[in-house]
C-alpha positions as CSV (number, residue, x, y, z in Angstrom):
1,X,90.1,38.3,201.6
2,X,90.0,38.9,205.3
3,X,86.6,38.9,206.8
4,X,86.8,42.7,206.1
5,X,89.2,45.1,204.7
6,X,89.5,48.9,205.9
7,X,90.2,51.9,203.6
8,X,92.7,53.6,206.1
9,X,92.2,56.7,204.2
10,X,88.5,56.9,204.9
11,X,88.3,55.5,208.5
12,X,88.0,58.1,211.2
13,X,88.8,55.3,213.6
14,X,85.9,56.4,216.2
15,X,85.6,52.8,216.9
16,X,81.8,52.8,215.9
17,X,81.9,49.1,214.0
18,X,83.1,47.7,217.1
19,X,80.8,49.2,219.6
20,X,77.4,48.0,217.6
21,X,79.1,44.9,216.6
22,X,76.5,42.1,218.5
23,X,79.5,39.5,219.2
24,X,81.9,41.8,219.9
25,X,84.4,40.2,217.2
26,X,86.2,43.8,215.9
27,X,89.1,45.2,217.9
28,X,90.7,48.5,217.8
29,X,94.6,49.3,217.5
30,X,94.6,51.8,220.0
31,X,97.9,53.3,218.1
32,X,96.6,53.6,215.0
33,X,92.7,53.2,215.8
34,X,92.3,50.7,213.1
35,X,89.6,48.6,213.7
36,X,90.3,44.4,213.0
37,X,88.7,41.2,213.1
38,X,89.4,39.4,216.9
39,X,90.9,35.7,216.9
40,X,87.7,33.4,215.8
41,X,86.0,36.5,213.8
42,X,85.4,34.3,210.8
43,X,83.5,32.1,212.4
44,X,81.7,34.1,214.7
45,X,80.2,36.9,212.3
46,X,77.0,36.3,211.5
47,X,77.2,39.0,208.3
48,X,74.5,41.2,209.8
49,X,76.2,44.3,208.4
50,X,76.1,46.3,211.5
51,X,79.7,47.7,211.3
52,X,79.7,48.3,207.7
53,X,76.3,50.3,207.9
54,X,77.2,52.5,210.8
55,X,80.6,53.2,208.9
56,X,79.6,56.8,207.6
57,X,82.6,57.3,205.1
58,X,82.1,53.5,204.0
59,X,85.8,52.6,204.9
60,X,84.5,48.9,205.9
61,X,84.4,46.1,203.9
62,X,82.5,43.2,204.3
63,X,83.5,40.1,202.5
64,X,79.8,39.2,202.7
65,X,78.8,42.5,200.9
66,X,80.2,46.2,199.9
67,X,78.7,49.5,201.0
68,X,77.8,50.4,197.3
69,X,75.8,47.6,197.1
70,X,73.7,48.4,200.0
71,X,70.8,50.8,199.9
72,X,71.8,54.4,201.4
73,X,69.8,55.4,203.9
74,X,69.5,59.6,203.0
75,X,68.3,62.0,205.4
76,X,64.9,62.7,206.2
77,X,64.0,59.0,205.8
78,X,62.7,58.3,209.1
79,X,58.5,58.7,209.0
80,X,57.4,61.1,211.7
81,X,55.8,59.5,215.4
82,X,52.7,60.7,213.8
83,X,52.7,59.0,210.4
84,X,53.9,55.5,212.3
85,X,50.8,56.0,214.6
86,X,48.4,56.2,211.9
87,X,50.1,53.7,210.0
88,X,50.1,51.3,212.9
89,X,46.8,52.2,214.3
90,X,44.7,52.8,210.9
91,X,46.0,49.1,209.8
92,X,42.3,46.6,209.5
93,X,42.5,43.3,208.9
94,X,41.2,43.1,205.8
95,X,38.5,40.2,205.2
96,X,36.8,41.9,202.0
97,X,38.6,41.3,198.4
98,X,37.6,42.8,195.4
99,X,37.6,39.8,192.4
100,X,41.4,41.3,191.4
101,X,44.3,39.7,191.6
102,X,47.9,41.6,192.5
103,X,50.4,41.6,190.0
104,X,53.2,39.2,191.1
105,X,56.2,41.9,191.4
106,X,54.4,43.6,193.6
107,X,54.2,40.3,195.7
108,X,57.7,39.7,195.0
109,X,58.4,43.4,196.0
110,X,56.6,43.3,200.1
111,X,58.2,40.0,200.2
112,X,61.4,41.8,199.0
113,X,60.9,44.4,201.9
114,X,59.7,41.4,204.4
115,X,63.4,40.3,204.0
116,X,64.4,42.7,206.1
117,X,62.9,41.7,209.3
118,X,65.1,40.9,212.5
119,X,65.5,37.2,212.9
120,X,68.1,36.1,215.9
121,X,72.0,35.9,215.4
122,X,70.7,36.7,211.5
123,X,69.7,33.2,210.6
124,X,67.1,34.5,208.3
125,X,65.2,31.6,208.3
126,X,61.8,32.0,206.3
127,X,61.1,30.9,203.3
128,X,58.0,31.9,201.4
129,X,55.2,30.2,199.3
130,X,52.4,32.4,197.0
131,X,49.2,30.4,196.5
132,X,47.0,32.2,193.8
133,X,44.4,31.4,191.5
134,X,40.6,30.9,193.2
135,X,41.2,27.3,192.4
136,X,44.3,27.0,194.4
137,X,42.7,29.2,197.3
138,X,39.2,27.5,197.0
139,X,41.0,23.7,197.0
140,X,43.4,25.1,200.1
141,X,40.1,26.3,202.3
142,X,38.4,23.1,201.2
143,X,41.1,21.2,202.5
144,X,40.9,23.4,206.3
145,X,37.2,22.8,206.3
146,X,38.0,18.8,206.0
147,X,40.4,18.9,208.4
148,X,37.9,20.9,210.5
149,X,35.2,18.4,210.1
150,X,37.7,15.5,211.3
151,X,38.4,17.5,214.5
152,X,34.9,17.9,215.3
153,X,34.0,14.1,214.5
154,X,37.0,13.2,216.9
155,X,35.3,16.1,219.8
156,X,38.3,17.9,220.0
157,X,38.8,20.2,222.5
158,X,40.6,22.6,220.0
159,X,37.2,22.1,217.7
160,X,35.2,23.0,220.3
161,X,37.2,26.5,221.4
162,X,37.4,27.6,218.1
163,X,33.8,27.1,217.1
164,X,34.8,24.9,214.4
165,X,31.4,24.0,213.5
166,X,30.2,27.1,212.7
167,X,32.9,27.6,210.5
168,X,31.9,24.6,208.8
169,X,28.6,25.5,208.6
170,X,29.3,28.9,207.0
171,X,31.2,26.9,204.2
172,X,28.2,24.7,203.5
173,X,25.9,27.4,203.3
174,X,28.1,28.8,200.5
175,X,30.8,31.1,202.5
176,X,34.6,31.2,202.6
177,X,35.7,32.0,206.2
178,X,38.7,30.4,205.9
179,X,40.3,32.5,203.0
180,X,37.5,34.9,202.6
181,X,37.9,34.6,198.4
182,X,41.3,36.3,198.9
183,X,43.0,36.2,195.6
184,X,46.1,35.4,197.2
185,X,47.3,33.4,200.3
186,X,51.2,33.9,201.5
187,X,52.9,31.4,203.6
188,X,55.8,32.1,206.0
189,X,57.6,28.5,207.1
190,X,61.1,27.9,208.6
191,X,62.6,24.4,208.7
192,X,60.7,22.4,211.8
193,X,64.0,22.4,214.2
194,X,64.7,25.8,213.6
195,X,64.3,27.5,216.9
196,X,64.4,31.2,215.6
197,X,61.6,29.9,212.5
198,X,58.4,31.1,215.0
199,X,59.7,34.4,215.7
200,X,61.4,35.0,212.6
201,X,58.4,34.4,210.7
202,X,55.6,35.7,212.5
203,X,58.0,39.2,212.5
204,X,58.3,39.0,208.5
205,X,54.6,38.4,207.9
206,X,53.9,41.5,210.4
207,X,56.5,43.5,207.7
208,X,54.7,42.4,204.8
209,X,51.6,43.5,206.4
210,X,52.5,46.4,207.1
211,X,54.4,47.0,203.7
212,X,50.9,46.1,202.0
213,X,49.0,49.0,203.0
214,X,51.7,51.5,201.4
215,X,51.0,49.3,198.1
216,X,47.3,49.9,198.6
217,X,46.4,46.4,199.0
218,X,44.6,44.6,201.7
219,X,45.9,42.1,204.1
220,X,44.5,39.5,207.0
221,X,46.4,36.7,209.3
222,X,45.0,33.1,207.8
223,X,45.4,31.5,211.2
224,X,43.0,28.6,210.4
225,X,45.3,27.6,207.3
226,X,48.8,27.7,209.4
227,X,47.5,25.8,211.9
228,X,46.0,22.8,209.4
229,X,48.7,22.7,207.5
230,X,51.1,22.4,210.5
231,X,48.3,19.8,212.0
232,X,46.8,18.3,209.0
233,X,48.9,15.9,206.6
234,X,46.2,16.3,203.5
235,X,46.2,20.3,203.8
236,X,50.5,20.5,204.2
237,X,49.8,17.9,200.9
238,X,47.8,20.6,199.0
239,X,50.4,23.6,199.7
240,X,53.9,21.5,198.5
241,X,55.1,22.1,201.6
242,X,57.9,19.2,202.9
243,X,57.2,17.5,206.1
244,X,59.7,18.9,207.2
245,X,58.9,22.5,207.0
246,X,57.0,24.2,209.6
247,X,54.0,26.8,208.6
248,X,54.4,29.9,211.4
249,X,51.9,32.1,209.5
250,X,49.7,33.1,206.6
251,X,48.6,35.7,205.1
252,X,45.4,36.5,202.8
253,X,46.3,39.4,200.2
254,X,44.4,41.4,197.8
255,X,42.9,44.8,197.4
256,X,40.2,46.0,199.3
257,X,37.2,45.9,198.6
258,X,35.8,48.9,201.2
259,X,37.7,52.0,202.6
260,X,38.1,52.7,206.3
261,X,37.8,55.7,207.6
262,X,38.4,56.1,211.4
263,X,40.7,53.8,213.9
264,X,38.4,51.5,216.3
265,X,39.3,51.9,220.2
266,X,41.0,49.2,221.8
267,X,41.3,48.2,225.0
268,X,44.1,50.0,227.9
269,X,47.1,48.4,227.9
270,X,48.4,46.4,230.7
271,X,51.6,47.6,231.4
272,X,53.8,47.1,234.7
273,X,56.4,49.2,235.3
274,X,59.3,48.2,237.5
């Protein structure tokens, strides 16, 4: 099969798939206006779907994937400005659990939705890890507070910034600051070399976020535990993670345990317009 086949019966030949196409790899038979794959298609595509989802009477064919296989976006999908402000701006960072876990499809589900997060020239390069259990989360923040104390013994600058010892000293005076009791702590990691892995997964963790308050749960960045496990042998140790994967965020996860009821002001942005 050619990279993708066109139902000439359905195609309007408006050219659409190869206007939105991002490397420019589909050509149109002016004659006929047929659209086809360029010389070097194959190996250019990078099987992001763009021409196939823009095709309206689904006359393009991906080799990679079919229309019906895709989900259809119907009309009146799109939230209103309004809703996405509220959405955006009522978001907390959730640091209070209630002692229940999440059932794992759900999990499975946001991660399911994370998916679908730009990464560049679609390399899609997260992978995921679920720690749960209060053993496994208690054992993981354990592990950050000892690779805390180690920075602070060796007067690290990054100790010092980050107010490392008061962390510490929260955890021996019985609290969890590190994955505030959370009943579940997501990982986003790429392969180290990977130079879209940062971006790719920092965007995917914001999805998930975001996709966990419409599931009614609660949701905070873990940035001590992504930057010990990325910095700390032991702590990569006590997640499974290979040495060669790099951490570029985590995520606590559970339900809340209070309600919020009005958006906090922040501050102006700083915007320059040229």
């Amino acid at each position: 099969m050619s990279l993708f086949t066109i139902d000439k019966n359905k195609c309007k030949g408006d050219g659409k798939c190869a206007m939105v196409c991002p490397v420019q790899i589909i050509g149109m038979d002016e004659k006929n206006r047929i659209p086809y794959p360029l010389e070097g298609a194959e190996d250019l595509c990078i099987n992001c779907g763009h021409c196939m989802a823009v095709c309206a009477p689904a006359a393009l064919c991906l080799k990679a994937m079919e229309p019906q296989d895709c989900l259809a976006l119907k009309e009146g999908w799109k939230l209103s400005p309004e809703k996405i402000e509220l959405l955006m701006k009522g978001r907390r960072s959730i640091r209070n659990y209630k002692d229940q876990a999440v059932d794992l499809p759900v999990i499975e589900k946001l991660i399911d939705i994370a998916r679908y997060a730009p990464s560049g020239i679609n390399r899609q390069p997260v992978s995921w890890e679920v720690i749960s259990g209060k053993e496994n989360i208690r054992l993981l923040s354990e592990g950050v507070v000892n690779w805390m104390r180690a920075m602070i013994k060796d007067n690290s600058a990054l100790a010092a910034s980050l107010h490392f010892d008061n962390i510490v000293k929260t955890w021996d005076g019985g609290s969890d600051r590190i994955c505030r009791e959370a009943p579940h702590v997501i990982l986003a990691y790429s392969v180290k070399d990977d130079p879209m892995g940062p971006q790719a997964c920092t965007i995917a963790l914001t999805y998930f976020e975001l996709a966990a308050l419409s599931f009614g749960l609660g949701a905070c960045w873990a940035g001590y535990v992504s930057m010990a496990v990325n910095m700390s042998d032991e702590v990569c140790k006590l997640t499974g993670l290979s040495s060669r994967a790099a951490c570029h965020g985590a995520m606590m996860l559970g339900f809340a345990k209070y309600d919020y009821y009005r958006v906090p002001l922040r501050n102006n942005p700083n915007i320059k317009w040229r």
